[in-house]
C-alpha positions in Angstrom: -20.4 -12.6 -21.2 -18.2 -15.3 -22.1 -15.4 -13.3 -22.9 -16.0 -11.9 -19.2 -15.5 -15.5 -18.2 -12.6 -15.9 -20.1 -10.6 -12.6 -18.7 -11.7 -13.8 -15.5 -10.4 -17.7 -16.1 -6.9 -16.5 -17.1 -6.3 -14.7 -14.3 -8.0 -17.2 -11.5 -5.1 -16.8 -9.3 -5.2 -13.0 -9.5 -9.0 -12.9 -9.2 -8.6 -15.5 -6.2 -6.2 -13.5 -4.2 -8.2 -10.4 -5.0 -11.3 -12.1 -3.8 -9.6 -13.2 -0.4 -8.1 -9.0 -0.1 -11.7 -8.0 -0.5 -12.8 -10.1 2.2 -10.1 -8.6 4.5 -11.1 -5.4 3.5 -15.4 -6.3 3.8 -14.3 -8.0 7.2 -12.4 -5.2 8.5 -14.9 -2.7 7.0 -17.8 -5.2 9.2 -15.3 -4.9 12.3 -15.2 -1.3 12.1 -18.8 -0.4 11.8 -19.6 -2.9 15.0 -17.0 -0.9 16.9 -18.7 1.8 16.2 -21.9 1.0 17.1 -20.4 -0.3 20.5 -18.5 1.9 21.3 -19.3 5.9 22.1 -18.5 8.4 20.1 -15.9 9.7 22.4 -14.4 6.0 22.9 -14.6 5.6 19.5 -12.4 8.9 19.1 -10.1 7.7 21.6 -9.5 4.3 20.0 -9.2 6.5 16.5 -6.1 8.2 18.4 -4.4 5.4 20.0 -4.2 3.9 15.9 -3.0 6.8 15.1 -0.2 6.3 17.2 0.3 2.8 16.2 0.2 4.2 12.8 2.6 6.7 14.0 5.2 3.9 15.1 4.8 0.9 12.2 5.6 3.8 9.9 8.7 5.1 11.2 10.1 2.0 13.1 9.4 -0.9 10.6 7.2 -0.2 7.9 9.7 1.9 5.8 12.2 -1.0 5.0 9.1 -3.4 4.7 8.7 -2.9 0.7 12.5 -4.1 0.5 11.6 -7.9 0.8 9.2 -7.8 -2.3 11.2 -5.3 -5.0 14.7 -6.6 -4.1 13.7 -10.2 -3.2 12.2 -10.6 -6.2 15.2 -9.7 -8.1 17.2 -11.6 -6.1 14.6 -14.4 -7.1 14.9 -14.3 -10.6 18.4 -14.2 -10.6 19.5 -17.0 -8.2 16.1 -18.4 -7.0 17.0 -17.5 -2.9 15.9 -14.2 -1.1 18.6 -15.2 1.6 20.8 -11.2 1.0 17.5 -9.5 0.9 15.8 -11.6 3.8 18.9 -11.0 6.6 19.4 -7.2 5.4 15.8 -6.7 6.3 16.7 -8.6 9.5 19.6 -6.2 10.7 17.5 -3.3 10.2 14.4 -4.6 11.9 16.6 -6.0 14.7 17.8 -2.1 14.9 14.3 -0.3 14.8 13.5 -2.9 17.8 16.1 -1.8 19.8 15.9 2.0 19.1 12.0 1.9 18.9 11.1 0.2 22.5 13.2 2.6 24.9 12.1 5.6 23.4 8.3 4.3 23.0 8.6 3.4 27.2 10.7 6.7 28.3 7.9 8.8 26.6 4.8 6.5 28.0 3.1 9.2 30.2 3.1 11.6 27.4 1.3 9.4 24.8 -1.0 7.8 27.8 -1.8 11.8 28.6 -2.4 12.8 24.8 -5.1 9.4 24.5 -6.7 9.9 27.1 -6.2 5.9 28.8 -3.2 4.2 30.2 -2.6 2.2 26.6 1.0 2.8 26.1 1.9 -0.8 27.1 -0.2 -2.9 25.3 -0.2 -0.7 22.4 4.0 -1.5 22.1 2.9 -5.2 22.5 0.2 -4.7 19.4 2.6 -2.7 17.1 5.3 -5.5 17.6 2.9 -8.5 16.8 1.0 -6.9 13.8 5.0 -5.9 12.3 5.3 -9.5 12.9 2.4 -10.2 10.7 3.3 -7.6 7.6 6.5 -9.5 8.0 5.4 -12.7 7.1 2.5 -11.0 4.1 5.4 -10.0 2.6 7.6 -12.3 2.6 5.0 -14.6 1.0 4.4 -12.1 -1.3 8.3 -11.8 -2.7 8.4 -15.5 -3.3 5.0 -15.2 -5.2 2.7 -17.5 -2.7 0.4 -14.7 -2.9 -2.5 -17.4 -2.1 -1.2 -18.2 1.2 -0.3 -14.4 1.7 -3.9 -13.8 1.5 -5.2 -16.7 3.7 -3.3 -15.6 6.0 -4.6 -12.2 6.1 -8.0 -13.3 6.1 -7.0 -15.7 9.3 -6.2 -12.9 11.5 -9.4 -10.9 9.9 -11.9 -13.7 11.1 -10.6 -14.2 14.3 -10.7 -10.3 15.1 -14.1 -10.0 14.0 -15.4 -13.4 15.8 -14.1 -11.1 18.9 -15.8 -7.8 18.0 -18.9 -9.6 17.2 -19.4 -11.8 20.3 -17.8 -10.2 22.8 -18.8 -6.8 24.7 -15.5 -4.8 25.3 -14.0 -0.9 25.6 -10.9 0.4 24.1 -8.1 -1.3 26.1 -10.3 -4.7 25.6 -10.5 -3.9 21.7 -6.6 -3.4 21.4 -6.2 -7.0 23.3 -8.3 -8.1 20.7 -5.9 -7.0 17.9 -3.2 -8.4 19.4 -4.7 -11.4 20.1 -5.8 -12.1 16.6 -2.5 -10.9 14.9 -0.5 -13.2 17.5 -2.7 -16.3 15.8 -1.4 -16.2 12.4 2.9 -16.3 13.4 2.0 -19.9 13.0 2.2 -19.1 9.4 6.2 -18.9 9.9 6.4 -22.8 9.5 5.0 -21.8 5.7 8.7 -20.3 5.2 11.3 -22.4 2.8 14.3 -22.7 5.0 16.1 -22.9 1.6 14.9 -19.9 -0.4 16.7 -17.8 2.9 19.4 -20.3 3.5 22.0 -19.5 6.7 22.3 -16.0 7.8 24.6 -14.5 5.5 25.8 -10.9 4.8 26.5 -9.2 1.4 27.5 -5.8 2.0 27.0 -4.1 -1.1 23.7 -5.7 -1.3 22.5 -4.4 2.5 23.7 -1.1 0.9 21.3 -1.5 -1.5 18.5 -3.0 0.3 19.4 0.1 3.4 19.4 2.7 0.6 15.9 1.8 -0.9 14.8 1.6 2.7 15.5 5.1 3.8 14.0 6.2 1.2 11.0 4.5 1.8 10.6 6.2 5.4 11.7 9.7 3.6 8.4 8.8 1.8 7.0 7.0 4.8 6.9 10.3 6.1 4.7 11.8 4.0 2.4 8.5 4.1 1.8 8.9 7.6 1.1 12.9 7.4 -1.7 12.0 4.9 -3.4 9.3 7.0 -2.9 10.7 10.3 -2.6 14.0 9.3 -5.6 14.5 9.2 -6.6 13.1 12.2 -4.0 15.2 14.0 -5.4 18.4 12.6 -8.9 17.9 12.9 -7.9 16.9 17.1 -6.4 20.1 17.3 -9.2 22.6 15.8 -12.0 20.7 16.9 -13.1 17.7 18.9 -13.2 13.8 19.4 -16.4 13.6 18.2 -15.5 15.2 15.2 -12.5 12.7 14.9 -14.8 9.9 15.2 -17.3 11.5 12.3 -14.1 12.0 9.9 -12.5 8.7 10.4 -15.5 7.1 9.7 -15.4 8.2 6.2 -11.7 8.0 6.2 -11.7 4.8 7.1 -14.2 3.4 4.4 -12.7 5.7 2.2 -9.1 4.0 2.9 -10.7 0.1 2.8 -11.7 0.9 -0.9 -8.5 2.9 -2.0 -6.0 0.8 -0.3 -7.1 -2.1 -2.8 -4.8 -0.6 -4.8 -2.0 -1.9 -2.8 -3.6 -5.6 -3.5 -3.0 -4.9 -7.0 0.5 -3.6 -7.0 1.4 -6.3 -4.1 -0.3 -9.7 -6.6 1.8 -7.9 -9.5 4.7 -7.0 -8.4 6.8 -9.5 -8.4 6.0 -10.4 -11.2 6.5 -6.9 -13.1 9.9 -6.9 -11.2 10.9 -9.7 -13.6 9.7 -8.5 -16.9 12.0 -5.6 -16.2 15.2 -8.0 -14.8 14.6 -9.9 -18.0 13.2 -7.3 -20.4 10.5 -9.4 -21.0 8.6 -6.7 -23.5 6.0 -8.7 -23.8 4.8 -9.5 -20.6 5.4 -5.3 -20.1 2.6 -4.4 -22.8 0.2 -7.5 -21.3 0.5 -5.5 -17.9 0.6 -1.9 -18.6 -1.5 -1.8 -21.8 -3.8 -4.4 -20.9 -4.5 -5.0 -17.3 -4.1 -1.9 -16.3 -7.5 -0.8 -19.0 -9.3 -3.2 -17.3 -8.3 -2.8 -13.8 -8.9 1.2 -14.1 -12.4 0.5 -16.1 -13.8 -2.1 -13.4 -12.3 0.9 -10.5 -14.2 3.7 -12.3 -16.9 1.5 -12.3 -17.1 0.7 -8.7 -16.0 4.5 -7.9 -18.9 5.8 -9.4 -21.7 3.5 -7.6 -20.0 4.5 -4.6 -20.3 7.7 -4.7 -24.4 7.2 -5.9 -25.0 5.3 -3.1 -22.6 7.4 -0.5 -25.9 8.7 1.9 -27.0 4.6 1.7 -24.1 3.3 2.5 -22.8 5.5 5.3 -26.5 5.9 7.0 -27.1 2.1 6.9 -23.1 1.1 7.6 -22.8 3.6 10.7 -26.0 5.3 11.5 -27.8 8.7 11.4 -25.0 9.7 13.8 -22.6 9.3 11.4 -24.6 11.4 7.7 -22.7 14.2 8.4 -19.5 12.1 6.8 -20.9 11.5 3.5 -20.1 14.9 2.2 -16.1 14.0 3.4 -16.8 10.3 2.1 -17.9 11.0 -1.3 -15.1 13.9 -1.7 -12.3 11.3 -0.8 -14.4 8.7 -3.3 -12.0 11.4 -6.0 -9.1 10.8 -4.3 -9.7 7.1 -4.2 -9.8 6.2 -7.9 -6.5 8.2 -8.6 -4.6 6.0 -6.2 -5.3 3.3 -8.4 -3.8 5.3 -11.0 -1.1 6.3 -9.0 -0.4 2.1 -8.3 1.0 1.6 -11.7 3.5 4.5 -11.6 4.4 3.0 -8.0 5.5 0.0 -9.4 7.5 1.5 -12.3 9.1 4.3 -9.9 10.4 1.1 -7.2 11.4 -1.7 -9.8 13.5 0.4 -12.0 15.6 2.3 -8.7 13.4 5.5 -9.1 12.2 4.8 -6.0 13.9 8.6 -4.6 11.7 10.4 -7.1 8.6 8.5 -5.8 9.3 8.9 -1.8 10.2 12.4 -3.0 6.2 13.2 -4.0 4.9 11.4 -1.0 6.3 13.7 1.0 5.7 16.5 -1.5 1.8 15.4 -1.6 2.1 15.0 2.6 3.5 18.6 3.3 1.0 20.2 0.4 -2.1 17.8 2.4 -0.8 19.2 5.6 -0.6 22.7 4.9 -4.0 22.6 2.6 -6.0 21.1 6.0 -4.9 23.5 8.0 -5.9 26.0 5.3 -9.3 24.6 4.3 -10.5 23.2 8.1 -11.6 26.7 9.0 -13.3 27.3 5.7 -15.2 24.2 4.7 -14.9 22.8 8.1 -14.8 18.5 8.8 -14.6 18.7 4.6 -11.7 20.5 4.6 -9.1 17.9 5.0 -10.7 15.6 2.4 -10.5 18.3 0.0 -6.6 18.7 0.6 -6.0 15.3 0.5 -8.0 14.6 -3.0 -6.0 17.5 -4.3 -2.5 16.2 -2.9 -3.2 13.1 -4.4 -4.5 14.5 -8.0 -1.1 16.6 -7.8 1.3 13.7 -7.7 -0.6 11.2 -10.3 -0.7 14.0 -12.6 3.3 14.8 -12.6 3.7 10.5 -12.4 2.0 10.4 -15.4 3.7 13.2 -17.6 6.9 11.4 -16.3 6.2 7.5 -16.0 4.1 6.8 -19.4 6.7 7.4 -22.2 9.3 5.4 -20.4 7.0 2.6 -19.5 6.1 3.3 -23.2 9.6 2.8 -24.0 10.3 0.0 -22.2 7.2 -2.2 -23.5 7.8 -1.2 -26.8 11.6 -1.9 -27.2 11.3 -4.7 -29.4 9.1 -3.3 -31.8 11.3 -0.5 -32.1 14.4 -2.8 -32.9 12.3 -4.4 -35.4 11.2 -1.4 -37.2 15.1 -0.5 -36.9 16.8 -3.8 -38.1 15.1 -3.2 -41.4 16.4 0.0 -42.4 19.7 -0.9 -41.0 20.0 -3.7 -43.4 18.4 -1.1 -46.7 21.9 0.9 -45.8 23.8 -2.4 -45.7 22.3 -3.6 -48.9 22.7 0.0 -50.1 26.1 -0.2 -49.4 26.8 -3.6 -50.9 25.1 -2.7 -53.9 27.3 0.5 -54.3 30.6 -1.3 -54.0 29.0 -4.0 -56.2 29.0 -1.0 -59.4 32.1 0.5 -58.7 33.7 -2.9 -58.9 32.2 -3.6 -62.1 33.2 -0.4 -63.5 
């Protein structure tokens, strides 16, 4: 017990930020159920369709040059202790996914109002440019490690949305007013910014090249991202009905709540990982990768399997009898789940050390093989179907990560023991040698 204490003492800050994460993730997991049981099942299907869309548009318009700020601000970081090249790059090419995004959402309004089923297009482009405003401020907190204040900030917008859901009575174009409303009350969070850490707009071309080249590769793997989470969604619409889109993103939802902790873990970590590779630092490599990571994947296997005990409970008593016909899907995607937090350590590796092509690569890899296998497996095994192709799409891509990430990470934490063991034997020859030229001299 008291070495529990201990683990848990030297990493208060992690264990704090994690703790504030959770709560956005119980919160927005609280949220979601009282939608739910508000809502019908057929508003609740139309609402699940609408944030697909939103999904649709945060992933190809900003969300792809969004990881930028954290891997190459951090560098930037270390190095010169500003983010101001990595900050303005990101600004250029959010000021152009703003200017191409808007027309094109407006001119194609009636189609996406037709296809949901409500007149939502216009608040919905209001809500996808406030929450982008949000993420833009997480992350930037993130890159210059205030991860606390990252997190409270979260869990601001969190309390406020759920204060709404709880106490007022609303339908789906009142719920997405809601959002917007309580992602619009945390931009006062942009006074938090250091004005000198991003200094006067400035422009570094080769750096923007950079920043613009990890970028696109993000939305290549964006791509696939967005075909897994939507995907699905999209699919199960087409074959079958609202309803059943309701049933599945109930599970997908609680599914994606507990998987995409993940994401806290490589979000806390990576800047910090981002400079034990900038500085070599071999030491603080093994800590990570041979240390946190066993306990990180022990306590996840933990949780992972008292989920999947307690799967009936949980979805019965969360959503209602409506809902037990998604705890088959939930406790398949439960599999799925645990190797994401697997996959989170690759991540990190595959984006710090400019592999990030290989990475975006599989996503889209595991997006086209998740597509294909729904379509495959939605007539055989029915609302199951999808979750089955998306645990195996997953499994796929952590498996291949891991035959390709662990002996260089290996490498890499390793390196000074290696030269160690080296500098020995090169100094045996070297005495060798000396020793040699010592006898023929005296002969």
């Amino acid at each position: 017990m008291n070495r529990i204490i201990k683990i848990l003492l030297d990493r208060k800050e992690f264990v704090l930020y994690s703790f504030m994460r959770i709560m956005v993730m119980v919160l927005g997991l609280v949220s979601n159920i009282l939608i739910v049981r508000k809502l019908s099942v057929s508003s609740y299907g139309v609402f699940s369709v609408a944030f697909m869309f939103i999904g649709l548009l945060t992933t190809f318009g900003f969300s792809w040059s969004s990881a930028s700020i954290i891997y190459y601000g951090s560098k930037e970081r270390a190095d010169t202790g500003k983010i101001s090249k990595t900050f303005w790059a990101r600004n250029i090419i959010m000021l152009v996914s703003v200017v191409v995004i808007a027309p094109v959402f407006l001119f194609f309004r009636h189609q996406i109002n037709a296809y949901i089923g409500e007149e939502l297009a216009g608040l919905m482009l209001v809500w996808l440019f406030i929450s982008v405003a949000e993420d833009y401020l997480v992350q930037y907190f993130l890159a210059v490690k205030k991860q606390l204040y990252s997190g409270v900030l979260s869990l601001t917008a969190r309390v406020i949305y759920i204060a709404c859901v709880a106490f007022m009575t609303f339908d789906v174009r009142t719920l997405i007013i809601m959002n917007i409303f309580s992602n619009a009350s945390v931009l006062l969070y942009i006074f938090g910014i250091n004005r000198k850490e991003i200094g006067s707009f400035s422009f570094d071309r080769k750096w923007f090249r950079e920043v613009l080249n990890f970028s696109l590769w993000q939305l290549f793997g964006f791509s696939g991202l967005y075909l897994i989470n939507f995907g699905d969604t999209a699919v199960i619409k087409h074959f079958m009905t609202n309803e059943d889109v309701a049933v599945y993103n109930v599970a997908y939802k609680l599914f994606n709540n507990i998987a995409d902790f993940a994401f806290v873990i490589s979000s806390f970590y990576a800047s910090h990982v981002s400079e034990y590779f900038v500085k070599s630092n071999n030491k603080g490599l093994k800590s990570f990768f041979y240390r946190e990571r066993f306990y990180i994947l022990l306590l996840s296997t933990a949780a992972h399997a008292l989920v999947v005990i307690f799967a009936n409970w949980i979805i019965v008593f969360l959503y209602g009898n409506s809902y037990s016909s998604a705890v088959g899907i939930f406790r398949v995607l439960m599999i799925g789940s645990w190797f994401r937090y697997a996959m989170i350590f690759y991540m990190l590796y595959y984006n710090i050390n400019k592999k990030h092509k290989i990475l975006q690569t599989l996503n889209l890899i595991k997006a086209i093989l998740n597509l294909l296998l729904d379509i495959a497996f939605i007539g055989v095994f029915g609302l199951v179907g999808p979750a089955i192709a998306t645990v195996i799409s997953i499994i796929s891509t952590t498996v291949f990560s891991l035959l390709y990430c662990e002996r260089k990470i290996y490498r890499h934490a390793f390196a000074s023991v290696q030269k160690e063991m080296d500098e020995p034997a090169l100094q045996s020859e070297e005495d060798a040698g000396n020793g040699s030229s010592s006898t023929e001299r005296a002969v």
